[in-house]
C-alpha positions as CSV (number, residue, x, y, z in Angstrom):
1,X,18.8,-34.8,-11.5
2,X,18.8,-35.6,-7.9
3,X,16.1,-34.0,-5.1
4,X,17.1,-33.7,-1.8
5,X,14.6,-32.6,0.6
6,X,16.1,-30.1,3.3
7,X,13.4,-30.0,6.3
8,X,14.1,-25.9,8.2
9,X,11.4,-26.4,11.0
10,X,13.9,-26.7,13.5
11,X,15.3,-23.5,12.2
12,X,13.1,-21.5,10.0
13,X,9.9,-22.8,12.1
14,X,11.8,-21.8,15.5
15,X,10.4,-17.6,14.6
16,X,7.1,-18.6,15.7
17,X,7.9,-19.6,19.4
18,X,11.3,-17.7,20.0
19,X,13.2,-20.8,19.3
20,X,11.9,-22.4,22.5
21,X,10.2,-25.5,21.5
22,X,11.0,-27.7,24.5
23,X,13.4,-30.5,24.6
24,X,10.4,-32.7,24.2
25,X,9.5,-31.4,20.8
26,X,13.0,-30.6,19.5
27,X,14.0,-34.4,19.8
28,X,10.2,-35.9,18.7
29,X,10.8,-33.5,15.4
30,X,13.8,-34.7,14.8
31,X,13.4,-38.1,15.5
32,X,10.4,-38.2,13.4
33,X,11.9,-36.1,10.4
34,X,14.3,-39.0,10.3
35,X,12.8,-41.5,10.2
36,X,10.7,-40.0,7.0
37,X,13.6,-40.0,5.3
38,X,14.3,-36.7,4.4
39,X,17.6,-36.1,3.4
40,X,18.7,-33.3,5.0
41,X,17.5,-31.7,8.8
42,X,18.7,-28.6,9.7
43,X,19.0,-28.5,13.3
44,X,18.9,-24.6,14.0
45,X,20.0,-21.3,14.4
46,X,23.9,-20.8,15.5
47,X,23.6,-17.3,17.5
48,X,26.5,-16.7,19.7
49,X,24.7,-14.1,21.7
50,X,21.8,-16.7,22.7
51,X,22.4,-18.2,26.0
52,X,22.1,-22.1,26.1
53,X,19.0,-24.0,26.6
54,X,18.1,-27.7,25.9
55,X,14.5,-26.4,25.1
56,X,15.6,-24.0,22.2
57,X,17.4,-24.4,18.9
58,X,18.9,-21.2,19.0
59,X,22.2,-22.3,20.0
60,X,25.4,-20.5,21.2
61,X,27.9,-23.0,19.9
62,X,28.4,-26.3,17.5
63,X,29.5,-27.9,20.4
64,X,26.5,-27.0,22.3
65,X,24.0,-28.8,19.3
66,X,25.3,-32.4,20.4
67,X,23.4,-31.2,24.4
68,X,20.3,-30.0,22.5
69,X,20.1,-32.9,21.1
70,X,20.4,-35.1,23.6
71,X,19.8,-38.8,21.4
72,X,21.8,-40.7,18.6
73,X,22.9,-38.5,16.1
74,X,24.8,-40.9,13.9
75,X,23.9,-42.2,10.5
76,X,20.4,-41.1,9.1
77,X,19.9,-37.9,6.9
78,X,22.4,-34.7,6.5
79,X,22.5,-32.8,9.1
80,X,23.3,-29.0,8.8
81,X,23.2,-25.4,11.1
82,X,22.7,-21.7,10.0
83,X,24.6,-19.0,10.7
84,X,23.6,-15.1,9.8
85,X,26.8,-13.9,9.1
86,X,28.7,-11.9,11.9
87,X,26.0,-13.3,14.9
88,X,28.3,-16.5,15.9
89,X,32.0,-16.3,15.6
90,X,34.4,-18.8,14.5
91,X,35.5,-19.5,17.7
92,X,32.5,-20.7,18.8
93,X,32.7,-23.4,15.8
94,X,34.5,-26.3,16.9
95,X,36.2,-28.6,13.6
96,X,33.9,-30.9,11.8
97,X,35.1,-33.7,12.8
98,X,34.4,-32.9,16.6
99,X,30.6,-32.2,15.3
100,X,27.8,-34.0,15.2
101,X,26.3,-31.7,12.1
102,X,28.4,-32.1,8.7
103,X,27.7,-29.0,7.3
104,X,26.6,-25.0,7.7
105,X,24.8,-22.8,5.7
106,X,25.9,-19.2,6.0
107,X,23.4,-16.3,4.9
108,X,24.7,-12.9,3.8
109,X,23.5,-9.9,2.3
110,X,24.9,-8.5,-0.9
111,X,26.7,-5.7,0.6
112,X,28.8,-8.2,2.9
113,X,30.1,-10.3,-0.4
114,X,33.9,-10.1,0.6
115,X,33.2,-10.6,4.0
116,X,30.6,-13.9,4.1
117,X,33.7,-15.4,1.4
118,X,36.7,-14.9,4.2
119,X,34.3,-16.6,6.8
120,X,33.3,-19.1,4.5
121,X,36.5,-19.9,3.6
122,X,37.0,-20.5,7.6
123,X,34.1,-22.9,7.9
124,X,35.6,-25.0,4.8
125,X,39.1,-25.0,6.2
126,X,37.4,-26.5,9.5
127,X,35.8,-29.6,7.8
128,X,32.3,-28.2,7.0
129,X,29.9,-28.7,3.9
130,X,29.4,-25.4,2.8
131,X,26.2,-24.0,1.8
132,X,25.9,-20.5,0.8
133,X,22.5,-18.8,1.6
134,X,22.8,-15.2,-0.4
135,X,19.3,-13.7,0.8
136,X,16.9,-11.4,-0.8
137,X,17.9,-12.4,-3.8
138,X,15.6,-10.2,-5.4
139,X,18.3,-7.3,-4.7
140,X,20.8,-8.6,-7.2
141,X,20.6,-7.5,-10.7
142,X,21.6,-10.2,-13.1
143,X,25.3,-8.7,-13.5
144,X,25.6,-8.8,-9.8
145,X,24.4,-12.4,-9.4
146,X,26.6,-13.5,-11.7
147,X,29.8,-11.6,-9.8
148,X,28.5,-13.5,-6.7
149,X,28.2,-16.7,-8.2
150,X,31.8,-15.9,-9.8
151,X,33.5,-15.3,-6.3
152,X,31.6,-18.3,-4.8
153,X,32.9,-20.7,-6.5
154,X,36.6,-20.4,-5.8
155,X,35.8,-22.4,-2.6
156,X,33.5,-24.7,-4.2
157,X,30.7,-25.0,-2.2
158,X,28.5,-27.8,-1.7
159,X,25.6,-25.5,-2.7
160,X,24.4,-22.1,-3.6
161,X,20.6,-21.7,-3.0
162,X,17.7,-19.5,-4.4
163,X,16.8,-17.5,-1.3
164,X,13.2,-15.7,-1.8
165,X,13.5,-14.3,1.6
166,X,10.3,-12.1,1.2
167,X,8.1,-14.5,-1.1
168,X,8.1,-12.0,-4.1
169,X,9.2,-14.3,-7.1
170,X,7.3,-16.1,-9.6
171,X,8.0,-19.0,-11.3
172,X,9.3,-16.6,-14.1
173,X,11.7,-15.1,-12.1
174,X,13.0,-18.0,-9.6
175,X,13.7,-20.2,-13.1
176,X,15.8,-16.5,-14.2
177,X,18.4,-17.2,-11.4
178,X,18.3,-21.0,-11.7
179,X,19.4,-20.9,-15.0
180,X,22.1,-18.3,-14.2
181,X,23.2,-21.0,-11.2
182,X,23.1,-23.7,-13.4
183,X,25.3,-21.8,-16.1
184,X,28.2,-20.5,-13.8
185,X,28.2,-22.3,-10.7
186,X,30.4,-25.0,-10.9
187,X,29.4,-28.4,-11.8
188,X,30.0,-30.5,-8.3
189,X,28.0,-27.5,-6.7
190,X,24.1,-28.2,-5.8
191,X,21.6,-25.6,-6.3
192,X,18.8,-25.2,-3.0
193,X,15.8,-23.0,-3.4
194,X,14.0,-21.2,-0.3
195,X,10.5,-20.5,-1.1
196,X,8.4,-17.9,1.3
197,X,4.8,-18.5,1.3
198,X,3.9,-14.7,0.8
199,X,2.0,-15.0,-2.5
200,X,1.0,-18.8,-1.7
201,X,2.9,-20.2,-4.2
202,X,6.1,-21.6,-2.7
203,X,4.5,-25.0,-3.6
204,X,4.1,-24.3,-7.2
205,X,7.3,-23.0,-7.3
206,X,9.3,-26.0,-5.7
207,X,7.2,-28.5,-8.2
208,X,8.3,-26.4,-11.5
209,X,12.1,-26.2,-9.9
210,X,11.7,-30.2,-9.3
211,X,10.7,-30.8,-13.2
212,X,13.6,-28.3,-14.5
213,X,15.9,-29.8,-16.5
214,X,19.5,-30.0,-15.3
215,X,21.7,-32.5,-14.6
216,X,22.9,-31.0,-11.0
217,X,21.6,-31.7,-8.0
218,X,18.8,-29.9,-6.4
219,X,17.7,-29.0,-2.6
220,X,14.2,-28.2,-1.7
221,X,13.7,-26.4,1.6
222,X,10.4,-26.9,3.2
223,X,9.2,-26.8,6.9
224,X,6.5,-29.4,8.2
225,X,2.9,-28.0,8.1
226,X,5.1,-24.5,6.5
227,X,5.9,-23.6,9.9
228,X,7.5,-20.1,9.3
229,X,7.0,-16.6,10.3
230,X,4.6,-14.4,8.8
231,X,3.0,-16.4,6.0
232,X,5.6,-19.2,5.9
233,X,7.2,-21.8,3.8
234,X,6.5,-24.2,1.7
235,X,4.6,-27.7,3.2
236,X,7.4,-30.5,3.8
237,X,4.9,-32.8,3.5
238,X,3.8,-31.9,0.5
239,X,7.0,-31.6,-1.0
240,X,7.2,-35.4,0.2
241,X,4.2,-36.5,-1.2
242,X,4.8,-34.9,-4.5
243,X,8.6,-36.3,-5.1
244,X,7.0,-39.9,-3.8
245,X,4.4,-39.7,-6.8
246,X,6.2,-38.1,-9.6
247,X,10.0,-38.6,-8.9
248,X,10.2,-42.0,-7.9
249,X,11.3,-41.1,-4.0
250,X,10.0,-43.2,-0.8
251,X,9.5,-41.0,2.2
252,X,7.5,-41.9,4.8
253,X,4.3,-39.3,5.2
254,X,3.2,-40.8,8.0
255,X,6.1,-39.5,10.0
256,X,5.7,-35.8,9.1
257,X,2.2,-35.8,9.2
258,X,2.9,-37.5,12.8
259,X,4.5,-34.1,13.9
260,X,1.6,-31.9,12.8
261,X,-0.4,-33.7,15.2
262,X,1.6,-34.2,17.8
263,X,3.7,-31.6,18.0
264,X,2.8,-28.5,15.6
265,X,-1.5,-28.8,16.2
266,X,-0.9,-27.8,20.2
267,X,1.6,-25.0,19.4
268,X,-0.8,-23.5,16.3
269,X,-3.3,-23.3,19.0
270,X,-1.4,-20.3,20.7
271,X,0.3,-18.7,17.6
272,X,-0.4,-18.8,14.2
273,X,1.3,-19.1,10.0
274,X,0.3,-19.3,6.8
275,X,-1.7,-17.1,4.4
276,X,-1.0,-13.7,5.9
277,X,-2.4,-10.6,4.8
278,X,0.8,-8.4,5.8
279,X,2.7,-10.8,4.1
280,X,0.6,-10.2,0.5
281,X,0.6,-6.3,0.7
282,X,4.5,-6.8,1.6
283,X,5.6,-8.8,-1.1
284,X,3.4,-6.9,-4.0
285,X,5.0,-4.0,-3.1
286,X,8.5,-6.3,-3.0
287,X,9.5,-4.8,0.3
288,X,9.9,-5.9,4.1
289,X,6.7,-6.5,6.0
290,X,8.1,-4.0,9.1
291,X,7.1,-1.1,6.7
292,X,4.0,-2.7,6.5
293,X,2.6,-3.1,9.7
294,X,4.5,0.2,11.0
295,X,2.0,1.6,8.1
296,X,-1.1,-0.8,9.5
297,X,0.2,0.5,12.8
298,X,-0.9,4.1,12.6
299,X,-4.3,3.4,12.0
300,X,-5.4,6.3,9.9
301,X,-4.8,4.8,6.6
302,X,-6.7,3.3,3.8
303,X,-4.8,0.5,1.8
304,X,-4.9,2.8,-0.9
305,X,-2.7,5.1,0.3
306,X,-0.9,2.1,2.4
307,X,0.2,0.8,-1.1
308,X,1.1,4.2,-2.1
309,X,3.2,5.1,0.4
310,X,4.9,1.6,0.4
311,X,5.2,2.3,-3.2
312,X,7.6,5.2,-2.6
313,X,10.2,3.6,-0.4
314,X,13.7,4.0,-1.7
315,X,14.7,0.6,-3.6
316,X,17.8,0.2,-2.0
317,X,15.9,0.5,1.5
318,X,12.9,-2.1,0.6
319,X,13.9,-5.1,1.9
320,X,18.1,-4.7,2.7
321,X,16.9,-3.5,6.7
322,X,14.0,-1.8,8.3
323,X,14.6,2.0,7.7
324,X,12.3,3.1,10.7
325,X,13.0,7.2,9.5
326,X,12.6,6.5,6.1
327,X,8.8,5.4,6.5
328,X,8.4,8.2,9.0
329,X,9.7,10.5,6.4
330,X,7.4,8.7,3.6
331,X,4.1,8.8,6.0
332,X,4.8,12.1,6.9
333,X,5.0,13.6,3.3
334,X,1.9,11.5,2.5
335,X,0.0,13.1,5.3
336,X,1.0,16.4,5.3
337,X,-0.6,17.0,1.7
338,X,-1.3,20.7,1.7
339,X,-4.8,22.4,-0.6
340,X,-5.7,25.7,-1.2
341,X,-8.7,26.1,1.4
342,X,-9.1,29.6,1.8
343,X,-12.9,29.5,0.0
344,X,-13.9,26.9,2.6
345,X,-12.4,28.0,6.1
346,X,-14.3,31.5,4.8
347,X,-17.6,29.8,4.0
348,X,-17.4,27.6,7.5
349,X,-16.3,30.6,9.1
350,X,-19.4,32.3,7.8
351,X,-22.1,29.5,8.3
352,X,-20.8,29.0,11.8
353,X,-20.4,32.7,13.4
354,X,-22.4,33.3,16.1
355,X,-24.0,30.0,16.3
356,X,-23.8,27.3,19.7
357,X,-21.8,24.7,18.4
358,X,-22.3,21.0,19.7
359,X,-19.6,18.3,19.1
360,X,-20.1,14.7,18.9
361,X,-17.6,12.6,19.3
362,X,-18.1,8.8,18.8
363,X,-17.3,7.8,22.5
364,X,-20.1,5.4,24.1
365,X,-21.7,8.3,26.7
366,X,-23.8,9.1,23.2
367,X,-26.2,6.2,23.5
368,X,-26.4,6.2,27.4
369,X,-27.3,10.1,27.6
370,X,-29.4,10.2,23.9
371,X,-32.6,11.4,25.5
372,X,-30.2,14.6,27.5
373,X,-28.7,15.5,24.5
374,X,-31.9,15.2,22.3
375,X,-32.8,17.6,24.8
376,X,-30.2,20.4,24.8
377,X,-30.2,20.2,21.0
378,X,-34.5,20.9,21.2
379,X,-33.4,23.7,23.7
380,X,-30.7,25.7,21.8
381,X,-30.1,24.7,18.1
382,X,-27.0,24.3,17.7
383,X,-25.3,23.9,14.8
384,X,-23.9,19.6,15.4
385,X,-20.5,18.7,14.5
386,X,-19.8,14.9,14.6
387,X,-16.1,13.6,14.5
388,X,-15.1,10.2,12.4
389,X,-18.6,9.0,12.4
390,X,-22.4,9.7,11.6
391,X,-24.5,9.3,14.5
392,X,-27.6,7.5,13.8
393,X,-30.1,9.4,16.4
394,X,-29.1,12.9,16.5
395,X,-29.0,14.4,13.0
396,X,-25.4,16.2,12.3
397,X,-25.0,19.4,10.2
398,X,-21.4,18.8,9.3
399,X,-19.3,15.4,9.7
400,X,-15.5,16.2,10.2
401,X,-13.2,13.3,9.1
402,X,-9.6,13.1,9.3
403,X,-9.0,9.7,9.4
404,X,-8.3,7.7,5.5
405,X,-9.5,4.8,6.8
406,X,-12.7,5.5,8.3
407,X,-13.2,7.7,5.3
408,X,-13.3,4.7,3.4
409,X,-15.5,2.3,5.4
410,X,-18.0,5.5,5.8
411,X,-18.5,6.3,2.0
412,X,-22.2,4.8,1.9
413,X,-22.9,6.3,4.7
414,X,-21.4,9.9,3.8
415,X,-23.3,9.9,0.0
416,X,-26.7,8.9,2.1
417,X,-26.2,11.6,4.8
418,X,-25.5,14.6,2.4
419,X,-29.2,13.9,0.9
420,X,-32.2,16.1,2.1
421,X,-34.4,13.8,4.2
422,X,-37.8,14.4,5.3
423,X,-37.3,18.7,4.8
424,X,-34.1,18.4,6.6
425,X,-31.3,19.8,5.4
426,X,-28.6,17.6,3.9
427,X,-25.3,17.3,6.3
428,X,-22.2,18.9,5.0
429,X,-18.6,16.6,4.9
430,X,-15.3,17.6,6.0
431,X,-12.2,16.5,5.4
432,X,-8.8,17.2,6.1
433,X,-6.4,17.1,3.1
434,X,-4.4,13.8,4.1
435,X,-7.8,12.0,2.9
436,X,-8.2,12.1,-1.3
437,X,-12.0,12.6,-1.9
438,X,-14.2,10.3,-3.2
439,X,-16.6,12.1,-6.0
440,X,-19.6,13.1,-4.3
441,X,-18.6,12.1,-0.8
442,X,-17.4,15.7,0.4
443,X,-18.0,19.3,0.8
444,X,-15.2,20.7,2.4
445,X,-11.7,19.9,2.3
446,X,-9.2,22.0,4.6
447,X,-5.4,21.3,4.7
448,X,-4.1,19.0,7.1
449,X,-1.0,20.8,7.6
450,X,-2.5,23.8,8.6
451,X,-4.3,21.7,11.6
452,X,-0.8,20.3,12.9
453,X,1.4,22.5,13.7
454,X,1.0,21.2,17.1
455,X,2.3,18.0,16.5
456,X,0.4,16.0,19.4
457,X,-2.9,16.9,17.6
458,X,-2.2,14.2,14.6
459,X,-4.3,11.0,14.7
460,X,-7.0,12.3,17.4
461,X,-10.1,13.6,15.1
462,X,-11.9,15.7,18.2
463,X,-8.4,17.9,18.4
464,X,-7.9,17.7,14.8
465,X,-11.4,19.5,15.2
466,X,-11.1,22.0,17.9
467,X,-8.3,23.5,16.2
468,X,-10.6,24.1,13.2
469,X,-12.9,25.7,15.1
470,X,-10.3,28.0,17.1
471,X,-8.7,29.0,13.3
472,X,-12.5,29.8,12.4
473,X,-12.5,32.0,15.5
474,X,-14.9,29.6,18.0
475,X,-13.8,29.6,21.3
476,X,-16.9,27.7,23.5
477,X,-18.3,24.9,22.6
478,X,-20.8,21.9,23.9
479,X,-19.6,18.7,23.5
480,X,-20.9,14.8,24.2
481,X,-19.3,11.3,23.5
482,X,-15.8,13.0,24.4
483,X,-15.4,10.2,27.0
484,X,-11.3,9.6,27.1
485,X,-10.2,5.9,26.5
486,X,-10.1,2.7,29.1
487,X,-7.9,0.1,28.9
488,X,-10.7,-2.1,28.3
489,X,-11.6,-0.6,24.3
490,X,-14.3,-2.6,24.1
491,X,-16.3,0.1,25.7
492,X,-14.1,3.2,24.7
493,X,-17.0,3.7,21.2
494,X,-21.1,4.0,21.1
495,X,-21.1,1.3,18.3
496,X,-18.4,-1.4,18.0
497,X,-18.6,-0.8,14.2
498,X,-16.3,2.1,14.8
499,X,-13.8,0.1,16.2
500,X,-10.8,-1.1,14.4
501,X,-9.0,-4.6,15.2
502,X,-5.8,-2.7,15.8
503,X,-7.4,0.3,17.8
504,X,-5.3,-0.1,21.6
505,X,-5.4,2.3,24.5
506,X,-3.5,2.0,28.0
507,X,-5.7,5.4,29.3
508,X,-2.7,6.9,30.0
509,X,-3.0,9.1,27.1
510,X,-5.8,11.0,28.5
511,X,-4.4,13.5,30.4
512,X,-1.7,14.3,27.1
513,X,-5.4,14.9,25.2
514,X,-6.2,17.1,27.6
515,X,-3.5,19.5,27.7
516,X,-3.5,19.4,23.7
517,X,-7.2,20.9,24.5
518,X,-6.2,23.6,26.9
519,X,-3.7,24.7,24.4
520,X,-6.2,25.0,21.7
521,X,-8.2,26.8,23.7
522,X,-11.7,26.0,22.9
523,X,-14.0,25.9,25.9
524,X,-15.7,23.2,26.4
525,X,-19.2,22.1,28.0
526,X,-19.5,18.7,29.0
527,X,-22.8,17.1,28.1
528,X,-21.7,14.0,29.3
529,X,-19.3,11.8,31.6
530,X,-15.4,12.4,30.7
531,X,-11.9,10.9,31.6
532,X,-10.5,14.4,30.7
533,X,-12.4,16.6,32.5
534,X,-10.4,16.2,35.5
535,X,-6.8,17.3,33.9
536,X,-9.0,20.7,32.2
């Protein structure tokens, strides 16, 4: 068995700066991945649609890679381009011969079988190494796979690779499809695995495929330093290394480890790979990592019900395209979990009648106004509401939650608050139905649904809360930390604690809060300074 080493940064490392390296890099890369002695450089994308640019290797036209490229092509390792089927036409590929690359690899989807083999059959008939790419491999039952590799091989391709688009396989299943290659693909035909880094095993992976058995060829694709989106690929270097001490190869190390320092250190600086979180919860739920950070995105989840929800997703929608509806359809059914609540909204509604209410919200006017509100609460009891969060100095008879995930990161805090301390009553917790209670970390739980008919309501606890108290039959209440949102979030909550990584605000939402609060209809006495005040 032979290993050839396919270095991708060019191409696969190109998602982490827009294809837009600068010439500079572009021809140090490749000029250094040469001279290591890898066997194979692809050179980059081939997008029709992408305008040309000596400083990017997404390129318009094969004709166009010999300007990129502006150095001596000739002799050295393979050199190859990718296409995505139907984004570069075959008029925009000029005949081999007339090409400084000898071959393309062509990626399609299992849906677009018949098509990718008509335009592969173009690219052989024009002098072209053909390598067929069929991504997400983990879509094909073995039936199918076999069908594919079946239909491929009437134009004998120069090889069919493994493509673990998402990074979902173990070494159980990647050696599954290699054996099915090595049974039916025909014999002159290589076989290339694609490792994604998403369970941080693309490494471990490549090794086993290196060791298999077989007496076909084999191409490894890596990317120097794993340069890739998301959580990358697997390390070309390392790939190196390990082929130079167990196989018997003789690159040269020194030349890829040249390019991490020279030309990969600077651009990790500004943007980052590797291990990614998104990248793990995607691939254990085997699906795209869109749905993930659309999930991550609104904020109000736990990873509980992040996994559950991604659990649900339609198996033919997982990772064939973003399905933007389909999530919204998912999150929305998630959320809008309805509960008998007719025993509590009476008991609230009993506890409460009559009584001055005072709302905190968690905005930072609480601690730079604590001794004026210390003071109204010493002046006229009221029964104190707190949204999303405990406060620390003014005790709160009931905490209303509505969001999953600050449910979860308050659960200490909850159990310790709904204990009697010093003769004081213990504070009561509410929670809206889209959150699944913890044992003894709630009193109350009253349907979400019921709270959303108005649909601009959802996400914002303090109108998640005044339309509890307007269905309970309040209509006035007083209410502190209710500050509307800055651009600058640092300052938008009393204790930075409350603040997630993700949490973003332009301040233009501040006067679509405040009409959500006239419509309500709860009256409201500012205690302290507030952005909406002047749209009420």
């Amino acid at each position: 068995m032979r290993i050839s080493l396919l270095d991708c940064t060019l191409r696969d490392g190109g998602y982490i700066v827009d294809w837009t390296f600068g010439s500079n890099t572009i021809i140090n890369i490749y000029s250094r991945l040469k001279a290591s002695g890898v066997d194979i450089i692809e050179l980059g994308y081939l997008r029709a649609k992408d305008a040309f640019s000596p400083d990017r290797t997404s390129i318009p036209t094969v004709s166009d890679i010999a300007r990129v490229y502006d150095t001596d092509m000739s002799g050295g390792p393979m050199k190859v381009a990718m296409i995505d089927l139907g984004v570069c036409g075959i008029e925009n590929i000029c005949d081999q011969k007339d090409s400084v690359i000898d071959g393309i690899r062509l990626t399609f989807k299992k849906p677009r079988l018949e098509e990718a083999m008509e335009f592969a059959g173009s690219l052989k008939e024009k002098g072209y190494k053909l390598f067929l790419q069929p991504v997400s491999i983990t879509d094909y039952t073995d039936e199918e796979y076999i069908h594919m590799i079946k239909r491929v091989n009437t134009l004998s391709p120069f090889a069919v690779s493994i493509v673990d688009t998402y990074g979902l396989m173990y070494q159980k299943e990647v050696f599954r499809y290699f054996r099915l290659l090595d049974k039916y693909l025909v014999p002159t035909a290589k076989i290339g695995y694609h490792p994604h880094n998403s369970f941080q095993i693309a490494y471990a992976n490549a090794m086993e495929i290196m060791q298999y058995p077989t007496e076909r060829g084999v191409i490894i694709d890596a990317t120097v330093n794993g340069m890739g989106k998301d959580s990358g690929n697997a390390c070309t270097e390392l790939i190196a290394y390990f082929l130079n001490e167990n196989m018997g190869s003789d690159y040269d190390v020194s030349y890829l480890e040249d390019i991490i320092a020279t030309e990969l250190n600077p651009i990790k600086e500004r943007a980052t790979w590797g291990y990614s979180f998104i990248g793990f919860i995607s691939a254990s739920n085997r699906c795209r990592t869109e749905y993930t950070k659309w999930l991550l995105g609104k904020k109000q989840l736990s990873m509980k019900a992040i996994n559950d929800i991604l659990s649900r997703i339609d198996p033919d929608k997982r990772t064939t395209a973003f399905h933007l509806d389909h999530i919204e359809k998912l999150y929305r059914e998630y959320s809008m979990v309805d509960v008998n609540d007719e025993e509590d909204m009476a008991q609230l509604k009993a506890e409460l009648a009559g009584r001055s209410i005072l709302l905190l919200a968690p905005g930072s006017s609480i601690a730079a106004n604590e001794d004026s509100i210390r003071r109204y609460v010493d002046e006229v009891s009221p029964i104190v509401i707190s949204a999303n969060h405990i406060p620390q100095s003014i005790r709160a008879d009931y905490v209303f939650i509505s969001n999953n995930l600050r449910y979860g990161r308050m659960l200490h805090g909850l159990r310790k608050c709904r204990q009697p301390v010093g003769g004081a009553k213990p504070a009561r917790v509410i929670i809206t139905s889209n959150i699944m209670p913890e044992e003894d970390a709630a009193d109350h739980r009253i349907s979400y649904p019921r709270l959303t008919e108005d649909e601009a309501v959802e996400g914002n606890s303090m109108l998640l809360l005044l339309t509890l108290l307007k269905q309970l039959g309040i209509t006035s209440a007083a209410v502190a930390g209710f500050d509307g949102f800055t651009a600058d979030e640092s300052g938008n909550y009393f204790d930075s604690y409350l603040r997630f990584d993700t949490d973003t605000h332009s301040g233009g939402e501040n006067e679509s809060i405040a009409r959500a609060v006239k419509r309500i209809g709860v009256a409201l006495d500012f205690l302290t300074p507030s952005l909406y005040k002047e749209f009420l």
